[in-house]
C-alpha positions as CSV (number, residue, x, y, z in Angstrom):
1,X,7.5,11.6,16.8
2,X,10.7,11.9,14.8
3,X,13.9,9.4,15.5
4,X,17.0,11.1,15.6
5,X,20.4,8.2,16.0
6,X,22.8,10.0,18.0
7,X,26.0,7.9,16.1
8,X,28.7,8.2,18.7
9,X,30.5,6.3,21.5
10,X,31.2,9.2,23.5
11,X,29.4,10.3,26.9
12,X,29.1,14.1,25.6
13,X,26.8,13.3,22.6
14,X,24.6,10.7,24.8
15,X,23.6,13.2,27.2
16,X,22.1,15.0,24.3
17,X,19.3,12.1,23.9
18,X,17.2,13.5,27.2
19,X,17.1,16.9,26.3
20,X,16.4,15.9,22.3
21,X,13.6,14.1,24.4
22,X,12.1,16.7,26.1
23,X,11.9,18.4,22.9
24,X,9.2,15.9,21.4
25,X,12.7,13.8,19.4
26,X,13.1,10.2,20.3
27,X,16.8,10.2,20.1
28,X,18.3,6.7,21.2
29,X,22.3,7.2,21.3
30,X,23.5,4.4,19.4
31,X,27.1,3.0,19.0
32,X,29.3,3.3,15.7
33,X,29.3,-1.3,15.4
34,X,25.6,-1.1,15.2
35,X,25.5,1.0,11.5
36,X,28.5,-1.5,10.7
37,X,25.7,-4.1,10.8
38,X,22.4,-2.4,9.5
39,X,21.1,-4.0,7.0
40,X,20.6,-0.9,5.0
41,X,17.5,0.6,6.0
42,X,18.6,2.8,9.1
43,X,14.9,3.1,11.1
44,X,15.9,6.9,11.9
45,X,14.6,10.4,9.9
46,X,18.3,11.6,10.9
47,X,21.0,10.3,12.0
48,X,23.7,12.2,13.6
49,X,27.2,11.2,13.1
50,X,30.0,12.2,15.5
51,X,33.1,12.1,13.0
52,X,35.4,11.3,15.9
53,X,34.6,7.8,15.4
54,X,33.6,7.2,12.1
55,X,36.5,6.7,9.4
56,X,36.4,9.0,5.5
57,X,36.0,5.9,3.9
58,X,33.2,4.3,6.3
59,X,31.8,8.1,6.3
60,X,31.2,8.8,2.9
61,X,29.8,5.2,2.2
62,X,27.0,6.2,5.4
63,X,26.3,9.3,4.7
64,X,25.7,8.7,0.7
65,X,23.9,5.8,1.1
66,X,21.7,7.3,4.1
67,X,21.3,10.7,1.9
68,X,19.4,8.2,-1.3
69,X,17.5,6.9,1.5
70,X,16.1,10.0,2.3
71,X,17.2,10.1,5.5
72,X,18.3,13.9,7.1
73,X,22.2,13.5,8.1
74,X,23.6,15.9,10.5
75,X,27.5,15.7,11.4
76,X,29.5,16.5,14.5
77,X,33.1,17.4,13.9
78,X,35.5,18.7,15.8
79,X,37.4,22.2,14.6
80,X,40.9,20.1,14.0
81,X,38.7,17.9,11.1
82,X,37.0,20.4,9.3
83,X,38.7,19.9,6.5
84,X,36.8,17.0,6.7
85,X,33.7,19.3,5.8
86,X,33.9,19.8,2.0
87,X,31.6,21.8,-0.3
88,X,30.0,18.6,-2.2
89,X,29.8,16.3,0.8
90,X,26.0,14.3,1.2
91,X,24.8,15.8,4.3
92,X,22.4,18.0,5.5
93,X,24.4,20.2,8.2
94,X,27.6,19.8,10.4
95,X,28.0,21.6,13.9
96,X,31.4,21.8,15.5
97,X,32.1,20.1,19.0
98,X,31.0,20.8,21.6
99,X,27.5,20.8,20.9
100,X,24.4,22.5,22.3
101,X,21.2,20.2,22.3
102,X,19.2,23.3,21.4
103,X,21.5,24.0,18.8
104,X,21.9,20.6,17.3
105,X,17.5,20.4,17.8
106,X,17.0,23.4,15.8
107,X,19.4,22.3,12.9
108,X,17.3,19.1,12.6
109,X,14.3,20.8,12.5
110,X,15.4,23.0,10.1
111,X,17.2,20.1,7.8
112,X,13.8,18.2,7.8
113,X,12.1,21.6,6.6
114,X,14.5,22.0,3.8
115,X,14.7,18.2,3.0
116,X,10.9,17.1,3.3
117,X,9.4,19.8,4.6
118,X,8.2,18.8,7.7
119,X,7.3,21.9,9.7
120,X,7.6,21.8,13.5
121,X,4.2,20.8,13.7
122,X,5.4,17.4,12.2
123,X,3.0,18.2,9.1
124,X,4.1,17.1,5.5
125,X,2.7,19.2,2.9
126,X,2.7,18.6,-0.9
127,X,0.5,21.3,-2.5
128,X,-3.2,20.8,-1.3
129,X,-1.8,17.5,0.2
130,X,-1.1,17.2,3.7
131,X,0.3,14.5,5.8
132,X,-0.5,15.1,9.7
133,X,2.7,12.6,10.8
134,X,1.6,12.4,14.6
135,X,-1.9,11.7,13.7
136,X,-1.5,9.7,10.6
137,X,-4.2,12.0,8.8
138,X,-4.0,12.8,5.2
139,X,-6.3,15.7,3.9
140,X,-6.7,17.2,0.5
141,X,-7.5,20.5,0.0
142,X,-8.8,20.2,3.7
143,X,-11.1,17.1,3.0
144,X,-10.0,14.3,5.2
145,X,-9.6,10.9,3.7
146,X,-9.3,7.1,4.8
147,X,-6.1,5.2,4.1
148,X,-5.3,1.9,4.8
149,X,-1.9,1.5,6.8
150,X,0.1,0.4,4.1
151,X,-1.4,2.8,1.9
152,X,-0.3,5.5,4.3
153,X,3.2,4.5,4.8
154,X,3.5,4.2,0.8
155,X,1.9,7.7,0.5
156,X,3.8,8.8,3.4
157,X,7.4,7.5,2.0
158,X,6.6,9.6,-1.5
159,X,5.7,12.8,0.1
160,X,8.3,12.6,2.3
161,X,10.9,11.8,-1.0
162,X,8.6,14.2,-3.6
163,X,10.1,14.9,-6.6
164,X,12.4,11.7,-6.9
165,X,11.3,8.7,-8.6
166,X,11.2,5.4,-7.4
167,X,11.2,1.6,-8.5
168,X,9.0,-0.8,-7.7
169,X,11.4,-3.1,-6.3
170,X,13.1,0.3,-4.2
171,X,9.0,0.9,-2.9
172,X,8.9,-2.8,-1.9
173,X,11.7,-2.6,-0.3
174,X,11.0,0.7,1.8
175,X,7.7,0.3,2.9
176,X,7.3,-3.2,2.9
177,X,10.6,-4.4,3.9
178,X,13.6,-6.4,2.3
179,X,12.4,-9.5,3.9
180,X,8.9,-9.0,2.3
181,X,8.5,-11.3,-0.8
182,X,5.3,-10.4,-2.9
183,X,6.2,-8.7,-6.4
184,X,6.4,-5.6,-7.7
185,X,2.4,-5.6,-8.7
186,X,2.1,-5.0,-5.0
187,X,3.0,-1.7,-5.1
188,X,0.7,-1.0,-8.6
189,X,-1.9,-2.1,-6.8
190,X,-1.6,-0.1,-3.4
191,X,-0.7,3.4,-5.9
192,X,-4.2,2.6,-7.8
193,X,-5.8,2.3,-4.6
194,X,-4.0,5.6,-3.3
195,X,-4.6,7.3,-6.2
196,X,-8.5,6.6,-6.3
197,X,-8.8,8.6,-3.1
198,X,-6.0,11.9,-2.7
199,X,-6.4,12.6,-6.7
200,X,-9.6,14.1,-6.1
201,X,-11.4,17.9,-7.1
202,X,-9.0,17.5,-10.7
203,X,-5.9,17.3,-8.2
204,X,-3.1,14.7,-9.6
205,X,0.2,13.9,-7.1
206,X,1.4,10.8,-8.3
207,X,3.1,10.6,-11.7
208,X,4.0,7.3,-13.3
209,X,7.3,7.3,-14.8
210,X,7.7,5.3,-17.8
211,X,9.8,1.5,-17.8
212,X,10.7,3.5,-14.4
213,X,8.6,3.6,-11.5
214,X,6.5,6.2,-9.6
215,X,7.5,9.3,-8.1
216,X,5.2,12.2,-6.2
217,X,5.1,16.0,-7.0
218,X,3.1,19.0,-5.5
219,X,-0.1,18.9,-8.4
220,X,0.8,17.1,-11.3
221,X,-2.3,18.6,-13.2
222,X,-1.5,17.0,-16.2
223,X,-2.0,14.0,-17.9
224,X,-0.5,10.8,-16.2
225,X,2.7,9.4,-18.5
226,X,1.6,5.9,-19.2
227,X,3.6,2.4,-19.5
């Protein structure tokens, strides 16, 4: 199940959260003071941000940061700020107030399609490699394969990011956590492990990036770039 925050303090945009519900979203509404404390790391595949209560400044800090995280951001404007809505800015796609939860549903779907592409069976597909997000299945090619949790949510966080590269220290830090203190050979380890069992039938997803870090693309099918 994908969470959606519903950022806003007002009563229209909470009584999205039941229908977003019905629809197979967990959408908490959530107030403005709670991002103010986040430590960084939102716990949401979108958030929705109702720009009635959110400041430019405090805006484009959110939704940049949020947009590097990989996380689908969705705004809610009203037609007297959409000046606010400029060609370059970091999110995903704005709907003007009032707001229809079938509408505002559909957008998300479709911003996690063009973002991640997650499909509205909540699969994540890389080439051959597919992630099966409800079940926590990874196949390649169709063969099923065995991951460990961690190794899942590392595989999981690349596929769902594929194309950008990574750090060690940025991998540590979102998929293990920033209060997590092993070092960065953590995540060597778990991305030999990883790629021992999807890199299979001449198949290669996971490219090392040199003095960089690691990054995941549809079939590599070349050789690796070594350190």
């Amino acid at each position: 199940m994908r969470t959606v925050f519903l950022v806003s303090r007002h009563a229209d945009i909470a009584r999205l959260s039941p229908a977003l519900e019905r629809g197979g979203l967990s959408a908490p509404a959530i107030s403005p003071d709670r991002l103010a404390t986040d430590d960084g790391s939102p716990g949401a595949d979108v958030v929705v941000l109702d720009l009635r209560d959110i400041p430019p400044a405090a805006f484009n800090i959110l939704s940049a940061s949020y947009a590097e995280q990989g996380v689908v951001v969705v705004v809610l404007v009203p037609e007297e700020q959409m000046d606010r809505i400029t060609v370059d800015l970091p999110v995903d796609d704005f709907l003007v107030l009032p707001v229809a939860a079938a509408e505002l549903a559909r957008r998300i779907e479709r911003a996690l399609w063009r973002r991640h592409g997650i499909d509205s069976e909540n699969f994540v597909r890389c080439g051959v490699l597919t992630l099966d997000l409800s079940n926590y299945r990874v196949t390649v090619a169709g063969d099923p394969l065995v991951l460990t949790f961690k190794e899942y949510e590392l595989l999981r966080f690349l596929a769902m990011n594929a194309g950008r590269v990574f750090t060690r220290e940025q991998l540590l830090n979102r998929v293990w956590g920033y209060d997590y203190f092993g070092g960065a050979r953590t995540v060597d380890v778990h991305i030999r492990r990883i790629r021992s069992k999807i890199e299979i039938h001449g198949h290669m997803f996971i490219e090392t990036v040199r003095n960089v870090g690691y990054r995941l693309v549809a079939d590599a099918r070349q050789e690796e770039v070594v350190e």
